[in-house]
Backbone as CSV, one residue per row, in Angstrom:
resi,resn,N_x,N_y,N_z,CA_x,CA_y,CA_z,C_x,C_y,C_z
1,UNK,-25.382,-40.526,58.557,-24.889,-41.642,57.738,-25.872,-42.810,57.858
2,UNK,-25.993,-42.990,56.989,-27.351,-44.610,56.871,-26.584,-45.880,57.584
3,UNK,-27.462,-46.396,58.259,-26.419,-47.513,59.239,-26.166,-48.470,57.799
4,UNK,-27.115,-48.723,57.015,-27.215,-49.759,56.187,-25.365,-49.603,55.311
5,UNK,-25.560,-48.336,54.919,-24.004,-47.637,53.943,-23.239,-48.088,55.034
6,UNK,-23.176,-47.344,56.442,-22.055,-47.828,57.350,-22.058,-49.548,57.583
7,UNK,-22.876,-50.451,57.716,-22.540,-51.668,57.415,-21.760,-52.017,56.494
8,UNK,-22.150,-51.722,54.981,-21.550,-52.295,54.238,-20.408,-51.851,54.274
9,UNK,-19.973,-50.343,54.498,-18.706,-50.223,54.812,-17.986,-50.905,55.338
10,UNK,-18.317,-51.565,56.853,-17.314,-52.059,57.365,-17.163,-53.580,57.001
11,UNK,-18.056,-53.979,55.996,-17.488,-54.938,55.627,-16.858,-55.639,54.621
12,UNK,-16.858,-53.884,53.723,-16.086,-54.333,53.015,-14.149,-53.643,53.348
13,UNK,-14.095,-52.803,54.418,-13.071,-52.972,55.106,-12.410,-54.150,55.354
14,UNK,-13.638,-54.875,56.166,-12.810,-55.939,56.657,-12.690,-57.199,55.623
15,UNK,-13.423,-57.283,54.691,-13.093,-58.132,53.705,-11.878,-57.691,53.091
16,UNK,-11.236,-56.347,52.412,-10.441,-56.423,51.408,-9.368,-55.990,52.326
17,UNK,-9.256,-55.706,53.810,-7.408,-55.731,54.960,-7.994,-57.289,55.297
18,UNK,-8.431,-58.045,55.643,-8.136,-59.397,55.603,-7.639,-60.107,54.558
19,UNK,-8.230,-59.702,53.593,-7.672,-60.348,52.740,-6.471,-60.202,51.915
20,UNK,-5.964,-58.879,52.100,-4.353,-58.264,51.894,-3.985,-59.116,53.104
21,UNK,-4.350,-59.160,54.486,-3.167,-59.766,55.086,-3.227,-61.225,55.201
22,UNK,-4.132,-61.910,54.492,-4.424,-63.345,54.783,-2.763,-63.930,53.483
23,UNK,-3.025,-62.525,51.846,-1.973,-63.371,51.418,-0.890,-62.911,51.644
24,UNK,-0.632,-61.629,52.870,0.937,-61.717,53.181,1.197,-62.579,53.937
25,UNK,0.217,-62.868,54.502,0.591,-64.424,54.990,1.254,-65.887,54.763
26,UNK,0.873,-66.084,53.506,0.917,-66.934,52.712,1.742,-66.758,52.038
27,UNK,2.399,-65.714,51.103,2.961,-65.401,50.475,4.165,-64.724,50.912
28,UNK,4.516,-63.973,52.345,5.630,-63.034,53.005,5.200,-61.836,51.778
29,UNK,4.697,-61.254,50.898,4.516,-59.979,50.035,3.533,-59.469,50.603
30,UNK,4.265,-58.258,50.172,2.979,-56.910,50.364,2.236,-56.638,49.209
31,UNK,2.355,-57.831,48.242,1.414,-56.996,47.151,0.170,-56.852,46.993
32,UNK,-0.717,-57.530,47.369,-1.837,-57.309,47.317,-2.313,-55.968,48.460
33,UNK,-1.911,-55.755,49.635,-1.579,-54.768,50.573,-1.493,-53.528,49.347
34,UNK,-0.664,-53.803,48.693,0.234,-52.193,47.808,-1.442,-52.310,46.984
35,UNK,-1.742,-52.910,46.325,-2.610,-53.001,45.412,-3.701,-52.435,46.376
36,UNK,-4.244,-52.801,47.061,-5.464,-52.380,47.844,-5.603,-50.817,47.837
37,UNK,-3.985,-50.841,48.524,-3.940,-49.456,48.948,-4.035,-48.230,47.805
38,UNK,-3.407,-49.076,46.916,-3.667,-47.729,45.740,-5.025,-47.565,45.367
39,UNK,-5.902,-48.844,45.058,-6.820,-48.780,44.630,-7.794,-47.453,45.369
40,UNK,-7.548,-47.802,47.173,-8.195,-46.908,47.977,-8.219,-45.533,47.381
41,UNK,-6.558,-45.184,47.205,-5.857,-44.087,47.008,-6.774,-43.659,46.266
42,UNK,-6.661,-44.080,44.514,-7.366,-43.628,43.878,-8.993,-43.223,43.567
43,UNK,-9.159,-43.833,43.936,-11.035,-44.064,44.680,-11.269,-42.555,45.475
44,UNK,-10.460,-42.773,46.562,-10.959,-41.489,47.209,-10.828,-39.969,46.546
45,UNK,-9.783,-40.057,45.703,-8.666,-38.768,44.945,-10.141,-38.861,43.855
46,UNK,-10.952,-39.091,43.501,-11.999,-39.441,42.317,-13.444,-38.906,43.073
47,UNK,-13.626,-39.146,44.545,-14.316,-39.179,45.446,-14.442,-37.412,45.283
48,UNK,-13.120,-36.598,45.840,-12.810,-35.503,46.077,-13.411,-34.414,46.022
49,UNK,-13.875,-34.908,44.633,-14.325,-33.603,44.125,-16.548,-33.111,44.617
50,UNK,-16.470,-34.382,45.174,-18.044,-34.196,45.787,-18.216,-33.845,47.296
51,UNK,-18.764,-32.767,47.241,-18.940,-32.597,48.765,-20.123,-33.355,49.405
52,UNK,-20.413,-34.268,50.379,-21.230,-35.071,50.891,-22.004,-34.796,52.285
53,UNK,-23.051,-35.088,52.424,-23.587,-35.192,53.839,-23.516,-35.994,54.787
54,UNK,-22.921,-36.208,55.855,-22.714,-36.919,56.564,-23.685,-36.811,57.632
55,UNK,-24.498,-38.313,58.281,-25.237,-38.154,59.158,-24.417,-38.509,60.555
56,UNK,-24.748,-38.625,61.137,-23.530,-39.559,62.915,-24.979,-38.830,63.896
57,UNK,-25.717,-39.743,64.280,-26.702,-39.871,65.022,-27.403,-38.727,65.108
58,UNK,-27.577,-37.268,65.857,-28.104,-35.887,65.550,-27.190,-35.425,65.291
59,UNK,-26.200,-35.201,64.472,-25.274,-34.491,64.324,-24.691,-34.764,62.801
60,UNK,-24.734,-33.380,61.894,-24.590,-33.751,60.747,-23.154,-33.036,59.908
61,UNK,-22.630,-33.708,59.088,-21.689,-33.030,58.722,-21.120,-32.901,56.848
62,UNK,-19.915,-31.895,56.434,-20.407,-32.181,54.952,-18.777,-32.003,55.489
63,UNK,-18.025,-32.953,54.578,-17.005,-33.527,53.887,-16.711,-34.235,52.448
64,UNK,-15.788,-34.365,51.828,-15.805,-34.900,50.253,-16.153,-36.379,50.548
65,UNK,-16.647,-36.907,49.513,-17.265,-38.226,49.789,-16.319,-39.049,49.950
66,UNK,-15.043,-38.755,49.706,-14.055,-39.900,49.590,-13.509,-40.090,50.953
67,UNK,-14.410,-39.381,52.471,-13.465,-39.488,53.250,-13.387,-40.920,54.037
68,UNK,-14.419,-41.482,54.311,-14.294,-42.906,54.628,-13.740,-44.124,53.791
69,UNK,-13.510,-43.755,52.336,-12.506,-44.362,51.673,-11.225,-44.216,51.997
70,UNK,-10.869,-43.269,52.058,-9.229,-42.571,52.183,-9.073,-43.081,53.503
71,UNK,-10.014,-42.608,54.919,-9.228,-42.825,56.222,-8.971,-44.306,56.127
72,UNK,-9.790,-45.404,54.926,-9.031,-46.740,55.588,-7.417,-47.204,54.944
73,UNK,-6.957,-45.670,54.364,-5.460,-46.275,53.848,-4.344,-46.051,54.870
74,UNK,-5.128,-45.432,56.098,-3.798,-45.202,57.283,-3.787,-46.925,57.916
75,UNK,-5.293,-47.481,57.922,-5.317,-49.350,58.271,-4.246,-49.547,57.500
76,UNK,-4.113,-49.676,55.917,-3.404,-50.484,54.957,-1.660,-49.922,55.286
77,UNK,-1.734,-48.820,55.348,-0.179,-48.699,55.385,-0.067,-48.735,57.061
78,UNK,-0.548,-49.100,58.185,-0.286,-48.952,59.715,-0.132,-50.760,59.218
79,UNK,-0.783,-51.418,58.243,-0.459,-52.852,58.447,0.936,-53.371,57.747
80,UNK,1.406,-52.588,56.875,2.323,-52.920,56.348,3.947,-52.255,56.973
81,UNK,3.407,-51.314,57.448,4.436,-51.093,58.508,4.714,-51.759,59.591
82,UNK,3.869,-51.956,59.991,3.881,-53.351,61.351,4.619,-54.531,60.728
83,UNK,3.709,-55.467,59.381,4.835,-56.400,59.254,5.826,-56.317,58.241
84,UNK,6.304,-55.111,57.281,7.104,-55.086,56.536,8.156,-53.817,57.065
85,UNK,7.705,-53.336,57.867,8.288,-52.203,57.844,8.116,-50.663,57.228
86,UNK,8.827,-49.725,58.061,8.735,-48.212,57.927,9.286,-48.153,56.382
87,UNK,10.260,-48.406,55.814,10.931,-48.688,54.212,9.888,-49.013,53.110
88,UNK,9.274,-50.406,53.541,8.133,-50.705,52.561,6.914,-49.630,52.447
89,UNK,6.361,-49.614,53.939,5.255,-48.415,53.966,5.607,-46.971,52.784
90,UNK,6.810,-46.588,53.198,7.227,-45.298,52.236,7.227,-45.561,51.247
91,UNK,7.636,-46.922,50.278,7.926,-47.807,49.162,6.298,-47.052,48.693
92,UNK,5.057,-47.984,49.636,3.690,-48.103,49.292,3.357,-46.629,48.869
93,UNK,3.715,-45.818,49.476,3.240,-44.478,49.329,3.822,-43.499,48.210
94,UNK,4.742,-44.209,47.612,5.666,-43.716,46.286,4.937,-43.719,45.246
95,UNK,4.522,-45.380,44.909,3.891,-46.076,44.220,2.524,-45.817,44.123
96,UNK,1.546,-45.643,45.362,0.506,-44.821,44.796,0.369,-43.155,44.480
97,UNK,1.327,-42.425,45.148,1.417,-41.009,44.800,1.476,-40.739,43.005
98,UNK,2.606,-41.493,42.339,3.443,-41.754,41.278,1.785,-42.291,40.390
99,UNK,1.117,-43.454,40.807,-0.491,-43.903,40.061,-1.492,-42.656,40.202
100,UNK,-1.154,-41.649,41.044,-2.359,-40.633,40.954,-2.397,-39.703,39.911
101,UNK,-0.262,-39.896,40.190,0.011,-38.818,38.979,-0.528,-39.155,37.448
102,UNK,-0.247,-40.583,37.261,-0.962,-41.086,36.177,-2.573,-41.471,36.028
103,UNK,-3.152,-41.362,36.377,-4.429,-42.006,36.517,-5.011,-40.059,36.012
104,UNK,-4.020,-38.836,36.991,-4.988,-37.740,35.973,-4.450,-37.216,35.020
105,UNK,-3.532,-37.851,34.741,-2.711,-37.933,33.406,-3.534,-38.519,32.191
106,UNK,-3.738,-39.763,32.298,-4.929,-40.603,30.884,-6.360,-40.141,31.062
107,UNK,-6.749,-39.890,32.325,-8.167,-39.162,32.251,-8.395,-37.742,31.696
108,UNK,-6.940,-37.385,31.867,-6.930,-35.740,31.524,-7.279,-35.976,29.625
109,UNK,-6.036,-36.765,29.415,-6.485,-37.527,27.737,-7.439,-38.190,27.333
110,UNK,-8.070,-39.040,28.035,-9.497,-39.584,27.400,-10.269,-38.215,27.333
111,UNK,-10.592,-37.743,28.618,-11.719,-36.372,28.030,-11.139,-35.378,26.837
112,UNK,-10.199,-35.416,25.897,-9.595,-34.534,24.833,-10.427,-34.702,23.750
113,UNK,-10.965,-36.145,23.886,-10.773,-36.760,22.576,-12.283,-36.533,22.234
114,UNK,-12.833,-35.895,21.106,-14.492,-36.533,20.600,-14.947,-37.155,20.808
115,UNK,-16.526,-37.450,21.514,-16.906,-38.192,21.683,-17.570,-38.814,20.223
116,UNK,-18.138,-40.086,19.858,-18.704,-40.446,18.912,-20.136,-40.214,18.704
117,UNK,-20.347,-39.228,17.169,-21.787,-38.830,17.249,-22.856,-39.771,17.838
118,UNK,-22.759,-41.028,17.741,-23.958,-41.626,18.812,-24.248,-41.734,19.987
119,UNK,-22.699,-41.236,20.474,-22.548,-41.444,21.636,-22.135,-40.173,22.710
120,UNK,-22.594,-38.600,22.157,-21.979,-37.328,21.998,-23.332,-37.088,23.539
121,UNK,-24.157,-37.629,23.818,-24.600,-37.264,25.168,-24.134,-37.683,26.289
122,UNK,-23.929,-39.156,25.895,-22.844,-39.671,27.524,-21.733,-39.399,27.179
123,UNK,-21.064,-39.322,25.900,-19.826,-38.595,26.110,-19.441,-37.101,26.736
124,UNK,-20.445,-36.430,27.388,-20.878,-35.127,27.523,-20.927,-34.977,29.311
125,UNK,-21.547,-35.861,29.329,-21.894,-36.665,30.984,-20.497,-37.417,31.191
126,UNK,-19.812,-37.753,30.612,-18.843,-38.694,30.973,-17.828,-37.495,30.795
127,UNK,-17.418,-36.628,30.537,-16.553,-35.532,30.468,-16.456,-34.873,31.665
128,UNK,-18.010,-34.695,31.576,-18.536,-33.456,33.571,-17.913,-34.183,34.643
129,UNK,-18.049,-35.846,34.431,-18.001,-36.609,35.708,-16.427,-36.747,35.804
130,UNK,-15.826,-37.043,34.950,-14.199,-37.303,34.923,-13.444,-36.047,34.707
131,UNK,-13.733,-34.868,33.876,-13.072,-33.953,34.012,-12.162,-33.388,35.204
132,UNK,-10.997,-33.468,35.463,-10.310,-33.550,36.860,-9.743,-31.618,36.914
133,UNK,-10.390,-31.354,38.397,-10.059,-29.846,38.968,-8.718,-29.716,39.205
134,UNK,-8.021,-29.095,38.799,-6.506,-29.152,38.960,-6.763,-27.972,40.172
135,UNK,-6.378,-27.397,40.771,-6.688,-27.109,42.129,-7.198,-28.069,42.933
136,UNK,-8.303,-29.200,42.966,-8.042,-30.028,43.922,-7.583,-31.202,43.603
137,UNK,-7.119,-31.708,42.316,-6.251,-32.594,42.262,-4.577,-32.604,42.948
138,UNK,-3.873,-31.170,43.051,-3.037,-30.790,43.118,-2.599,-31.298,45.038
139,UNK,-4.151,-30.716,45.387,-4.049,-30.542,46.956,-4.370,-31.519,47.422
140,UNK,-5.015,-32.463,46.958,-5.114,-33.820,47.095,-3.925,-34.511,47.184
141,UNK,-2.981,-34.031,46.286,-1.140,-35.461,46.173,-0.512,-34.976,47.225
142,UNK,-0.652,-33.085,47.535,-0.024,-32.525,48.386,-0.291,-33.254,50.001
143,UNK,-1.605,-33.179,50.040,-2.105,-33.361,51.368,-1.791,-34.838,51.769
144,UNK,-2.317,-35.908,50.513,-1.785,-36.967,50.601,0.204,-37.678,50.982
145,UNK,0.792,-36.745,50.349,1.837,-37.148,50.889,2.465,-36.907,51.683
146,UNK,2.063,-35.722,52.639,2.549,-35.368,53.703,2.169,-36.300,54.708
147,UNK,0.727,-36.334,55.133,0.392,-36.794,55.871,0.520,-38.429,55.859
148,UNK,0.759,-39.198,54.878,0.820,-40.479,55.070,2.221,-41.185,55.578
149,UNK,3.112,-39.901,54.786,4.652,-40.050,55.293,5.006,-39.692,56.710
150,UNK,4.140,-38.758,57.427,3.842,-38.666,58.516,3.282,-39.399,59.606
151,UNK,2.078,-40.464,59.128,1.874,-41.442,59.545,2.875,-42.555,59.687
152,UNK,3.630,-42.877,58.952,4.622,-43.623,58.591,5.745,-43.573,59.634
153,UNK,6.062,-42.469,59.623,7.469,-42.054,60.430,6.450,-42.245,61.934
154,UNK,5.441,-41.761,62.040,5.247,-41.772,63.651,4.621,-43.344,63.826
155,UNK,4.454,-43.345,63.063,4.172,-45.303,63.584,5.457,-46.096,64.001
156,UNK,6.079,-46.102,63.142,7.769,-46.592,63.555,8.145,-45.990,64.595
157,UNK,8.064,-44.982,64.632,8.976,-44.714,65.614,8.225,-44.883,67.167
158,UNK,7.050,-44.976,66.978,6.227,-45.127,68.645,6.658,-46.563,68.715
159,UNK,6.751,-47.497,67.659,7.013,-48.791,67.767,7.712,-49.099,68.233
160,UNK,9.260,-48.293,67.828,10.283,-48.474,68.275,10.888,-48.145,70.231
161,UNK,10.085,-46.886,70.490,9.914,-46.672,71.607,9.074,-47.555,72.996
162,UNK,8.451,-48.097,72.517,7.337,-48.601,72.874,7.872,-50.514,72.776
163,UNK,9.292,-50.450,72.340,9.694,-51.942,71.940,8.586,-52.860,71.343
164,UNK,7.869,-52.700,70.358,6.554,-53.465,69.633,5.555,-53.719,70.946
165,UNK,5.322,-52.945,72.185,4.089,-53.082,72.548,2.672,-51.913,72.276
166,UNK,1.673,-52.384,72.931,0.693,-51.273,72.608,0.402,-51.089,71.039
167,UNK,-0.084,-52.231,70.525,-0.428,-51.831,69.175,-1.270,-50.925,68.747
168,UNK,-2.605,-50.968,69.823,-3.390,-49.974,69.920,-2.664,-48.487,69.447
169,UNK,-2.390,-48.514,70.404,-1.679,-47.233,71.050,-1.020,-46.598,69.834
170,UNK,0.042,-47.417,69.212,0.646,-46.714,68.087,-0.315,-46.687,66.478
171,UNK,-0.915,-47.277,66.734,-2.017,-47.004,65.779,-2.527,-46.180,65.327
172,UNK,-3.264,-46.170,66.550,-4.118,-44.487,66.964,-3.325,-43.357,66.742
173,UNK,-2.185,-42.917,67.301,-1.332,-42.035,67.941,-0.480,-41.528,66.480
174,UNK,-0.403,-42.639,65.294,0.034,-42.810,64.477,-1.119,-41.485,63.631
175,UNK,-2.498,-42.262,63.394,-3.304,-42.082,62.477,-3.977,-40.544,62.517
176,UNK,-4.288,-40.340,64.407,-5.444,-39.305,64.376,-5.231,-37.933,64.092
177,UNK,-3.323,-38.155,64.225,-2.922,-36.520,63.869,-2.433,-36.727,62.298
178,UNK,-2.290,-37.846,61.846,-2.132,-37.386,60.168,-3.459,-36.919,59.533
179,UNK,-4.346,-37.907,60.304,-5.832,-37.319,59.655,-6.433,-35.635,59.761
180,UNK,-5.652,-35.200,60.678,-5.835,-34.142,60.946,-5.215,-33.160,60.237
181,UNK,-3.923,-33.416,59.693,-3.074,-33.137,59.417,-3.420,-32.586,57.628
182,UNK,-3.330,-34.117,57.410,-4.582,-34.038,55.629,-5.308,-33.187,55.450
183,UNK,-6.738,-33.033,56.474,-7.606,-32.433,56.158,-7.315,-31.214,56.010
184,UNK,-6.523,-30.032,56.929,-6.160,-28.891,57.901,-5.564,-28.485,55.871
185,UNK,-4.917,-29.294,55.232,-4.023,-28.928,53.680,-4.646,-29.609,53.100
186,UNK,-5.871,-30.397,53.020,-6.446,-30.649,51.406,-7.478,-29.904,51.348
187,UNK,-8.438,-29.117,52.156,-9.374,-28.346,52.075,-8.944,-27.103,51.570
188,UNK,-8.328,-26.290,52.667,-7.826,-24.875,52.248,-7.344,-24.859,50.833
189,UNK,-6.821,-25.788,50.360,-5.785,-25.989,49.151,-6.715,-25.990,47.757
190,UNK,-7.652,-27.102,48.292,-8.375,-27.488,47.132,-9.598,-26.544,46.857
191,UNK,-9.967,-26.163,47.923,-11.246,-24.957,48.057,-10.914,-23.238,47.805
192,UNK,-9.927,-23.021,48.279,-9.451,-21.849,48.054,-9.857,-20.783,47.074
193,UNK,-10.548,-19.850,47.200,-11.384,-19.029,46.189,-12.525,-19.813,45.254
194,UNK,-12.819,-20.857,46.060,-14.140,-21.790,45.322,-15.130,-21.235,46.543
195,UNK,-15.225,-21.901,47.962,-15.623,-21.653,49.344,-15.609,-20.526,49.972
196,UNK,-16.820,-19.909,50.710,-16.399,-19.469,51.897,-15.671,-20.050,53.094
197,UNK,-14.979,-19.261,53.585,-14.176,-19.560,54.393,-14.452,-20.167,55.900
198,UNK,-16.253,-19.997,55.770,-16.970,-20.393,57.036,-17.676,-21.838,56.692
199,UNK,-17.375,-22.022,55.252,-17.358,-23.247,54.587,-17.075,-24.094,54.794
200,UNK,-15.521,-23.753,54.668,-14.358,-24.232,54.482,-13.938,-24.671,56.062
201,UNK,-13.711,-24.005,56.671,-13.971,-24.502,58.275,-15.208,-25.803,58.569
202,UNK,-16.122,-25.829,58.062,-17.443,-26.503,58.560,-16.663,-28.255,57.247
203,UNK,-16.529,-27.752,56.259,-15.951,-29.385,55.667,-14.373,-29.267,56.137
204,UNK,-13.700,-28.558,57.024,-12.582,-29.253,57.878,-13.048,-30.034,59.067
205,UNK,-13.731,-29.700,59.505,-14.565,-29.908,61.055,-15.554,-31.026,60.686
206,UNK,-15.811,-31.587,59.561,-16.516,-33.046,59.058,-15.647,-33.877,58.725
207,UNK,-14.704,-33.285,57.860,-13.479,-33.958,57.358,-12.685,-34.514,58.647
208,UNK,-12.615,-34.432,59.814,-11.393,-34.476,60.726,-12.509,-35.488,61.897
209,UNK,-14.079,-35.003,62.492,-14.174,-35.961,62.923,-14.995,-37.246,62.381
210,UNK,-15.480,-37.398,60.662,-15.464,-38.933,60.420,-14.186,-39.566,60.332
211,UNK,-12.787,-38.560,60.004,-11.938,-39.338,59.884,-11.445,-40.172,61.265
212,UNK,-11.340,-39.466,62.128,-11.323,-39.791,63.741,-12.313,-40.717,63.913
213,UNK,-13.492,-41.143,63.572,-14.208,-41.714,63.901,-13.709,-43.078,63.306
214,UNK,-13.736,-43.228,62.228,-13.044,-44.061,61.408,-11.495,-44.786,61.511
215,UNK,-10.717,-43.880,61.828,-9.729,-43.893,62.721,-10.038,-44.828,64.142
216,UNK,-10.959,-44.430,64.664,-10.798,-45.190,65.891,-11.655,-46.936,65.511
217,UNK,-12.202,-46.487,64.199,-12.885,-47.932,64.412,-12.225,-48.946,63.507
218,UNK,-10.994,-48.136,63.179,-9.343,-49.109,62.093,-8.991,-50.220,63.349
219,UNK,-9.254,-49.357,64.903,-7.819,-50.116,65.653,-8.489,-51.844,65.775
220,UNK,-9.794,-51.884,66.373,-9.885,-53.147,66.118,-9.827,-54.597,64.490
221,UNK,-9.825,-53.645,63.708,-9.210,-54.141,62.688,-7.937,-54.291,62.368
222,UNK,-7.083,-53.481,63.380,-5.954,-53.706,62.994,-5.573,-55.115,63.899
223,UNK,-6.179,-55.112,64.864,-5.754,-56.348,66.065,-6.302,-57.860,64.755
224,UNK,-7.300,-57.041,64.278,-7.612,-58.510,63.783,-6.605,-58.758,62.044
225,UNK,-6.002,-58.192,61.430,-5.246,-58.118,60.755,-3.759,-58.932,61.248
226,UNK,-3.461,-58.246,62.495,-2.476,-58.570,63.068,-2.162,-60.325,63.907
227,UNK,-3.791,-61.102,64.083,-3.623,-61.752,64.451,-3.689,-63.078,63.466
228,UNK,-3.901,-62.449,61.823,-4.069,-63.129,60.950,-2.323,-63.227,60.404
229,UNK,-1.308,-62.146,60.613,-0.546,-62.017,60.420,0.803,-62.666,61.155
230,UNK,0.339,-63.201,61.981,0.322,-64.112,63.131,0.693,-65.321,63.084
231,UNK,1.919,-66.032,62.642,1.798,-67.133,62.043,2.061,-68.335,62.758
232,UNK,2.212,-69.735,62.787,1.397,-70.852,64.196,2.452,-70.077,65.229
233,UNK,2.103,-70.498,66.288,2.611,-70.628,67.585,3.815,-70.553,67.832
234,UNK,4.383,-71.533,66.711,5.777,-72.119,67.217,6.984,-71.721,66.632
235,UNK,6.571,-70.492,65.728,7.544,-69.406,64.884,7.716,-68.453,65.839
236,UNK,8.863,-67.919,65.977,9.257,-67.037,66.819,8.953,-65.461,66.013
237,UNK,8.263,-64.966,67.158,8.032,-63.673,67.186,9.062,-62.641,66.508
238,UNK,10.171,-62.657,66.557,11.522,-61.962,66.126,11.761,-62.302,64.470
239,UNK,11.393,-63.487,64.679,11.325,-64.252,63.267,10.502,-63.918,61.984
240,UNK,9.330,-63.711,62.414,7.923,-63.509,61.553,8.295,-61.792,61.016
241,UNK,7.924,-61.428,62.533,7.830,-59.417,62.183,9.521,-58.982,61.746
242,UNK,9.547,-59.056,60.700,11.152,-58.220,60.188,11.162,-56.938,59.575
243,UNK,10.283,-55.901,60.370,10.108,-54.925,60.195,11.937,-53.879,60.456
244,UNK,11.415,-52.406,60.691,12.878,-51.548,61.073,13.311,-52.046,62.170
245,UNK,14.494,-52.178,62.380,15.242,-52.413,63.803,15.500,-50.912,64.309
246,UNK,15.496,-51.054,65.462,15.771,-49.577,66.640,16.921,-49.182,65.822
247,UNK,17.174,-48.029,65.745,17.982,-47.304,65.252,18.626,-46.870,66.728
């Protein structure tokens, strides 16, 4: 991976979860949060269909390009679960599942249509590039909603165990087995009689540790999310976070 790409990555991480949580701040809404997150959503689900090279110091790996997009939507929904709650998080994950469905819904219809004789070569190029694989579109919503609802439920509930300490902790613990989880059902799913199967193993085994990698480099973003979320001093803690109560 080019340090230069991994820079800008992380900053534009940390520009667009700061700035979802600077206006739940301001605002008590998750919308810009929901908005981010879909955007991610969709980005990566678009990503999918390219298999990529990944560098990580001597060690190289091939995964779909969308995977460092996608692992930062376990940040966006681990932040909205923290301050909105396990309810909203599932809310978030409705709402972009429901936009994927549409998004290859009108793309499926724009590519129907003729392109215009002047315009019948990039309309040609613009068909190849958007044309959506229904085999891995399919395994993409699949994989996606398991695992995020999975994330979801195990974040709350370590929270709950854990009485809101160890943010770290439930973070992580939250993220590294959904990521695992994703990959293990969007590969097999989406590759299936495309890949060899020794393939298919080698982009699970890229897929699982940039996501882990990525994963581990959410948690200090999440501290810093969390301390933006944070509001003065003199608001009570009980007050601010009105997330799930212990069941």
């Amino acid at each position: 991976m080019h340090w230069g790409l991994l820079l800008l990555w992380i900053i534009g991480v940390t520009s667009v979860t700061l700035l979802g949580s600077l206006y739940a701040r301001r605002y008590g809404r998750s919308d810009l949060l929901i908005g981010l997150y879909v955007a991610f959503i969709l980005a990566a689900q678009m990503l999918a269909t390219k298999i990529a090279l990944f560098t990580v110091g001597p060690w190289h790996f091939t995964a779909p390009a969308g995977v460092l997009v996608f692992s930062v939507t376990f940040l966006l929904l681990d932040i909205v679960n923290e301050r909105f709650g396990r309810k909203a998080a599932q809310g978030m994950i409705t709402i972009a599942f429901v936009a994927q469905v549409a998004m290859a819904f009108f793309i499926w219809l724009g590519t129907q249509f003729h392109a215009a004789p002047e315009w019948a070569q990039q309309g040609e190029t613009w068909d190849a590039l958007f044309s959506l694989v229904p085999q891995i579109t399919v395994a993409s919503w699949v994989a996606f909603f398991i695992s995020e609802n999975i994330d979801a439920y195990i974040y709350a509930w370590f929270r709950r165990v854990t009485a809101g300490r160890h943010l770290w902790l439930r973070n992580a613990v939250s993220t590294l087995p959904a990521l695992v989880i994703d990959s293990a059902l969007f590969v097999p799913l989406a590759f299936f009689g495309v890949l060899p199967f020794t393939v298919m193993l080698a982009v699970i085994k890229g897929q699982i540790v940039l996501k882990w990698i990525v994963g581990l480099i959410n948690v200090p973003f999440m501290y810093m999310n969390y301390a933006i979320l944070r509001h003065k001093g003199d608001i009570p803690e009980h007050e601010l976070w009105q997330g799930d109560v212990p069941e």
